[in-house]
N, C-alpha and C positions, 0 to 999 in steps of 0.2 A: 504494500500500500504506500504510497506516496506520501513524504513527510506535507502534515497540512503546514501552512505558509500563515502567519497573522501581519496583515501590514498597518504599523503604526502609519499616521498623516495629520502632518498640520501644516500652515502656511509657508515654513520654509524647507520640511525635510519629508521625505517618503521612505522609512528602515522595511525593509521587510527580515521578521523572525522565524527560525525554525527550531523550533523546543524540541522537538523530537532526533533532531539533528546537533545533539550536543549544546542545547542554545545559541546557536550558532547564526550570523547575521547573510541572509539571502545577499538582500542591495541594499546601498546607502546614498540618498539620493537630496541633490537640494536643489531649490528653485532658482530659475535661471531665466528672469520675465514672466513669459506665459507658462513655462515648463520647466518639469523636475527632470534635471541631468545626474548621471553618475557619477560619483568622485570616488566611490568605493570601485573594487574589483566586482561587476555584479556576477552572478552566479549563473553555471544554464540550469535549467528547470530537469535536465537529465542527470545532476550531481547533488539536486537537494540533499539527498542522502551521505553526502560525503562534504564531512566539516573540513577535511582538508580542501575542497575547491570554492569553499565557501567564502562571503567574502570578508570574512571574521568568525572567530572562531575561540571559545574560552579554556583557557590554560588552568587548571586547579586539581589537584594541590600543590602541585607546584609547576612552574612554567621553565620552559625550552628543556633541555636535557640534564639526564645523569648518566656522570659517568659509566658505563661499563654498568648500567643499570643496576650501580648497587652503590649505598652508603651507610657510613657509622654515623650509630646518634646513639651514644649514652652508654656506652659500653658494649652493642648491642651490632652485627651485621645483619643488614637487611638487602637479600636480593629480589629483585623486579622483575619482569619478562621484560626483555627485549624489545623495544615495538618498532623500531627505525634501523634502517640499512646500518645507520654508521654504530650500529651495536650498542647506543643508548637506549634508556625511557625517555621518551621528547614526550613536551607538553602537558606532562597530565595526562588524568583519564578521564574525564567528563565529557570530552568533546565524542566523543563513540559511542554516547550511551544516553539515551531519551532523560529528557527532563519533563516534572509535571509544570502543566501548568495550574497558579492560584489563582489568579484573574486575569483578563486582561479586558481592555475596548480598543477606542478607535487610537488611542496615543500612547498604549503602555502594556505592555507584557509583565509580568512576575512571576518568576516559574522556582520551581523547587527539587532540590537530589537528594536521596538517600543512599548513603553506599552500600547499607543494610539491604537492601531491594534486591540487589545484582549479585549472581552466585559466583562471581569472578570479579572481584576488582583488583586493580595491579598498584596496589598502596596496604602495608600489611595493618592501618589504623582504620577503625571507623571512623566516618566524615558527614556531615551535614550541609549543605549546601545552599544560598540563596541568590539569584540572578534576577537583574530588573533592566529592562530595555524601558526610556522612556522619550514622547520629542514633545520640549517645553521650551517655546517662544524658538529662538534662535539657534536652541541646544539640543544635542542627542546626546542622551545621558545612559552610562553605562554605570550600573551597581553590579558588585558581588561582596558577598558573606560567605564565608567559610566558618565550620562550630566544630570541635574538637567533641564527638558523642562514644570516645573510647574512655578507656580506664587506663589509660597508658598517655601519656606525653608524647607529640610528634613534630618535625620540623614543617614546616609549610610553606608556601608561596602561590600565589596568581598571576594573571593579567589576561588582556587582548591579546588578539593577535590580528588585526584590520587590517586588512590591502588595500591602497590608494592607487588612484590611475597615474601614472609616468603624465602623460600628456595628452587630457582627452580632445580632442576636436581637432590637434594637428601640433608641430612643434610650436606655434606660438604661443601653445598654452603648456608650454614644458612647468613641472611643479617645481616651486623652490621653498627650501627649508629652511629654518632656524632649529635648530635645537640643543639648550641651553645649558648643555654640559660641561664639567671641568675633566672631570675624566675617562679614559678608557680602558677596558682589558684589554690586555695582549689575549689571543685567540688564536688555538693548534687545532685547527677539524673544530671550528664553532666553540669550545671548549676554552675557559681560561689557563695560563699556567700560571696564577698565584692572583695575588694584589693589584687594583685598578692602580694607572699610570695617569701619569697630566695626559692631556688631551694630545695628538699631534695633527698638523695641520690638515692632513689627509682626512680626517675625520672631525675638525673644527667647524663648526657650525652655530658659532654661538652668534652668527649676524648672518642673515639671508641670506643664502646664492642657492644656485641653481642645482638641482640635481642633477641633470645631463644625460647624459650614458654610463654614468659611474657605474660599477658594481662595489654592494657591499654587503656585509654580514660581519656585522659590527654591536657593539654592547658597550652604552656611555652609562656613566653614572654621574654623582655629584653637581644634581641638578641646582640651578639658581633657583632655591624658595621652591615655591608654586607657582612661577614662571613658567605659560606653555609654552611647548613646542606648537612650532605656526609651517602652515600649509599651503601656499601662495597660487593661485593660477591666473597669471596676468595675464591672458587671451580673455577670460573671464571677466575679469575684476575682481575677484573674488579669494577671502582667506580664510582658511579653518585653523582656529585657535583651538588646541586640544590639550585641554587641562586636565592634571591629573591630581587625586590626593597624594600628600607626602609619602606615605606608602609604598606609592610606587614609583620608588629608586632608581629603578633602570628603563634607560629604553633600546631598544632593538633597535638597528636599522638594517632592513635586509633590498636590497636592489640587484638582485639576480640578474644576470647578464643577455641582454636581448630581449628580456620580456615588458610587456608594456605595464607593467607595473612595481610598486615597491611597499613595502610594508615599513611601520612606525608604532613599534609595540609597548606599550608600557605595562611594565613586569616589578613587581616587587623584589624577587631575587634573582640575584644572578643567574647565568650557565652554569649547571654546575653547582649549584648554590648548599645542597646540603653538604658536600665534600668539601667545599670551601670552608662554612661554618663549621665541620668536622675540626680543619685547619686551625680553627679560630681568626678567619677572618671576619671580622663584623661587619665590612662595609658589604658584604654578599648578601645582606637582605634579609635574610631568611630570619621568621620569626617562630618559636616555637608556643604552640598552643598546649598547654596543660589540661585535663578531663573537665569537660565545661567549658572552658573558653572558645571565645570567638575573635575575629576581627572580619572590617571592612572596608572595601576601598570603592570610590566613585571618578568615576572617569566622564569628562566635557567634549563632545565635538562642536564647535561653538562656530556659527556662519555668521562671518564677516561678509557682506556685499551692499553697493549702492541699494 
């Protein structure tokens, strides 16, 4: 059966969700005069069912990879299944596996995980789970909650993972970034080898320019404040401010080579992040949740245009 589709709409943005689909974001679309254009990667309606072609997709309990799909926390090894070529766990496991939905209508989805539900999950703690897709005035607002429902203490992490279009309507509307980083990891196969670095200029971006044809797969940290990252398309007029809570520390920048697109992900912990923290590195994000506890992060795509 075919994942059902809910599409928020208000005067500036058209999301479409698919809850069944990892929570995972169809299209993301804002207005442009009389009409709603793409700024996200939109999806075809033959991949709903796959959050990987989607054009967002949620990382929980923790987001991008681990090592060798396995890490220490507490005295304790804990090994994963594999789920990626490069013989990591990437992403989390939520995006593979159906969320409910609590409500929704015409401008807002609220869906819910249990990881109790699912006779396989590849995280050896129970988790609880809350996801909110909402479009309010100018803003497409992303929530998640995450709630520690084990008896044991776990490390944890989230975020997005959104795809932006490189240059929709032709190169005069090639995208340009800011984003307001001091530092970055060094990265072996995606993966850090230790402690983030100052910034270098290959990956500087804390004043607009242009994306281009760059390739990256990159991971900044030491954001200014709750200064977003901004999303420019000057064919357009048009800027997406994408604000995030403190929370989430890092952002991805991934621009694969030749494709019309690029992602801009904001992630709580690092690549990597439980082995890091193993490490004791603390700038890697990762926050550990005790029996009962929770946290939550909110994330802005905020449309700037005449």
């Amino acid at each position: 059966m075919p994942s059902v589709l809910y599409t928020l709409t208000n005067d500036h943005w058209q999301v479409g969700i698919l809850p069944e689909t990892g929570g995972s974001i169809a299209f993301g679309r804002v207005r442009l005069a009389d009409a709603f254009v793409d700024v996200m990667r939109p999806t075809a309606e033959t991949d709903y069912e796959n959050a990987s072609q989607c054009a967002s997709f949620i990382m929980l309990p923790w987001a991008n990879r681990i090592r060798d799909a396995r890490f220490r926390f507490r005295d304790t090894d804990y090994q994963l299944d594999v789920n990626s070529a490069d013989g990591t766990a990437m992403h989390g496991v939520v995006r593979r596996l159906p969320w409910r939905v609590v409500s929704a209508d015409e401008t807002s989805v609220r869906m819910s995980f249990d990881s109790a539900l699912y006779e396989h999950v590849n995280f050896p703690f129970e988790f609880s789970a809350e996801a909110e897709y909402r479009v309010d005035g100018h803003d497409f607002v992303m929530m998640l909650h995450l709630q520690n429902v084990d008896q044991r203490a776990f490390p944890a992490g989230f975020g997005h993972h959104p795809y932006f279009l490189r240059a929709p309507g032709g190169d005069d509307n090639a995208a340009q970034l800011e984003i307001t980083c001091d530092r970055q990891y060094v990265l072996v196969n995606a993966l850090p080898s230790g402690a983030p670095k100052p910034i270098t200029p290959a990956l500087d971006f804390r004043r607009l320019r242009s994306l281009a044809d760059e390739t990256h797969d990159d991971l900044l940290t030491a954001r200014h404040g709750e200064a977003p990252a901004r999303i420019v398309y000057p064919g357009w007029n048009i800027e997406l401010q994408f604000l995030a809570d403190p929370i989430f520390s890092h952002w991805i920048l991934y621009a694969p080579e030749g494709k019309p697109f690029f992602a801009l992900e904001p992630q709580t912990n690092a690549n990597d992040g439980f082995n890091l923290y193993a490490q004791g590195i603390d700038a890697a994000g990762v926050f550990v949740l005790e029996p009962g506890e929770s946290r939550t992060g909110e994330c802005r795509l905020r449309l700037n245009a005449p």
